[in-house]
N, C-alpha and C positions, 0 to 999 in steps of 0.2 A: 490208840494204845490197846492193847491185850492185852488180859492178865489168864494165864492157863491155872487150873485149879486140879490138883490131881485127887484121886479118889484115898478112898482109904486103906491104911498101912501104905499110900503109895508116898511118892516123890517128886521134884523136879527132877529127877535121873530115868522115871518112866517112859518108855519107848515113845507115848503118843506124844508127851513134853517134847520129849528130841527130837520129833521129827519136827514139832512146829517152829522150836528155838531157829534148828537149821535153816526151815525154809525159810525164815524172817532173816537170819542172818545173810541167806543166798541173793536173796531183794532187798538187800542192803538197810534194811527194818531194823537190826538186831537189839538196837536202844527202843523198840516200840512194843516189846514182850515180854512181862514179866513173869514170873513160875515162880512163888515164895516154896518153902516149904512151912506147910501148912501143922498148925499143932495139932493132938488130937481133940483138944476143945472145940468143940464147935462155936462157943461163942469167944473164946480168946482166934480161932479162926477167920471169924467174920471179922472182928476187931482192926485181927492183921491186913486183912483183905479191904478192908473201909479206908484203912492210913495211906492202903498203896494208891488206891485210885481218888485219892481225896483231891479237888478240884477241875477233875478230868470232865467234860463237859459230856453228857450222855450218847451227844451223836458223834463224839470221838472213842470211844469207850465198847470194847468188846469182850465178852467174858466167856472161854470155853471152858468148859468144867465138863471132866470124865468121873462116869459114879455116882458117890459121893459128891464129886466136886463139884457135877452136875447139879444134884439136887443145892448147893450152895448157890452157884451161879444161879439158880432160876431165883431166888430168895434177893440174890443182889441186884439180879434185873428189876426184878417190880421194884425195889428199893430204890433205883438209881432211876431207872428209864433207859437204860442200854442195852443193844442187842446180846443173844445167848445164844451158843452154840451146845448142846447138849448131847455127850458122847454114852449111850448106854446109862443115861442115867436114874441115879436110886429117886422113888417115887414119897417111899413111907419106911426110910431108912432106922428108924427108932426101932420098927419092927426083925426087919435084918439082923441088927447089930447091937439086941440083948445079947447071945452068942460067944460076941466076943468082948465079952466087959472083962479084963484083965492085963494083963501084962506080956507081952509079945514082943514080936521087933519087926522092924517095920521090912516092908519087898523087897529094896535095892541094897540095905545094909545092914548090920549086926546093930544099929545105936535101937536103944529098947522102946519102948511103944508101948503105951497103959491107957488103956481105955476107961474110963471109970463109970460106975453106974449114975452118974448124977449127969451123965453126957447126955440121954438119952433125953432126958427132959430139956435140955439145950438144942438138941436134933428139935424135938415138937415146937420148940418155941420159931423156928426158923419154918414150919410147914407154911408154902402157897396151897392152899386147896385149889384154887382155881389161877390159873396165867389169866392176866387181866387184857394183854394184845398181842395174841398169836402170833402176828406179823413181826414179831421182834424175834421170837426164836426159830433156831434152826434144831431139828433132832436126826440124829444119825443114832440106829437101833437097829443089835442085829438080832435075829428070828434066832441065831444059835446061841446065843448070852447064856451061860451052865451058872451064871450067878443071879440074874434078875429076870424080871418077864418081860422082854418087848412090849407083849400085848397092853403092860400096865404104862409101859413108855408111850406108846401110840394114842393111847386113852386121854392119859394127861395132857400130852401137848395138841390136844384137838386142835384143828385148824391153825397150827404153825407151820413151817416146811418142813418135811420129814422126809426121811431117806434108809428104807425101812431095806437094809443089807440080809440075802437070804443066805443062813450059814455064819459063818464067821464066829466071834466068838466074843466073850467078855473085854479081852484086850483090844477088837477092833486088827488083829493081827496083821492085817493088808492097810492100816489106817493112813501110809504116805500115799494112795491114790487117791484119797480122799481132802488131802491136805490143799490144794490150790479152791477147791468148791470151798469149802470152810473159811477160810482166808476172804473170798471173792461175797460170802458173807459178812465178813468180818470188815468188808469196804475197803481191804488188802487187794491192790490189781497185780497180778501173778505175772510178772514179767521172765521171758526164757532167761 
């Protein structure tokens, strides 16, 4: 199983969601990935995200998280014991995302989006300081990210597999060439 985690203000409607939905649907997966959409809670978030993979055995269980969702996933990894695929992800997102403590609406649609300031101390409560086995995650980070620093992504996932993209951007732009390595991570075999 997979479960894709998207970042924040984002969706299951997110380019890098769709491409993975797809590819799982193409290798006949499409029952093996799930993509909630996530509240703005962080902790009614994780909640949601604990119910979906509740009894899912850790070496069947994969979790990509772009962002934000990233910085979730690494949080459920050492929680669970399942691998993480981590797309540009927030490292000390509390810090980020004082900013935008308010009411917006969220990337793919007009439904509203409130951020509340008691989220942030929700954000800290979820902090890994340290990944406890490298070998469980993957990082994809790219050098051109206009919203977070690689260099603090490369830092953090010290000795996990990294795949450090020179250029490119926050969205991961180019992200379906990437999509079969991630998957083959994921213990997903990419059949044509």
């Amino acid at each position: 199983m997979i479960l894709y985690l998207h970042g924040f203000r984002s969706s299951p409607q997110s380019m890098k969601a769709r491409v993975v939905g797809e590819r799982m649907a193409a290798l006949g997966l499409a029952d093996q990935v799930v993509s909630p959409q996530l509240p703005a809670s962080p902790k009614l978030a994780m909640e949601l995200a604990l119910s979906l993979i509740e009894g899912v055995p850790a070496d069947q269980l994969s979790i990509i998280g772009s962002s934000l969702g990233g910085y979730y996933a690494t949080w459920l990894a050492e929680r669970t014991g399942c691998r993480a695929v981590l797309l540009n992800p927030a490292i000390v997102p509390r810090v980020n995302l004082d900013q935008h403590v308010g009411v917006t609406t969220q990337f793919h649609s007009d439904e509203p989006f409130e951020f509340k300031r008691e989220y942030i101390s929700e954000l800290h409560a979820l902090e890994v300081p340290k990944i406890s086995k490298p070998e469980r995650y993957f990082l994809i980070a790219a050098t051109g990210d206009e919203v977070l620093d690689y260099r603090d992504m490369v830092a953090h996932y010290q000795g996990a597999r990294q795949h450090v993209i020179d250029g490119s951007d926050h969205a991961i732009s180019e992200f379906a060439q990437y999509v079969d390595e991630i998957l083959a991570f994921c213990g997903v075999e990419a059949r044509a």
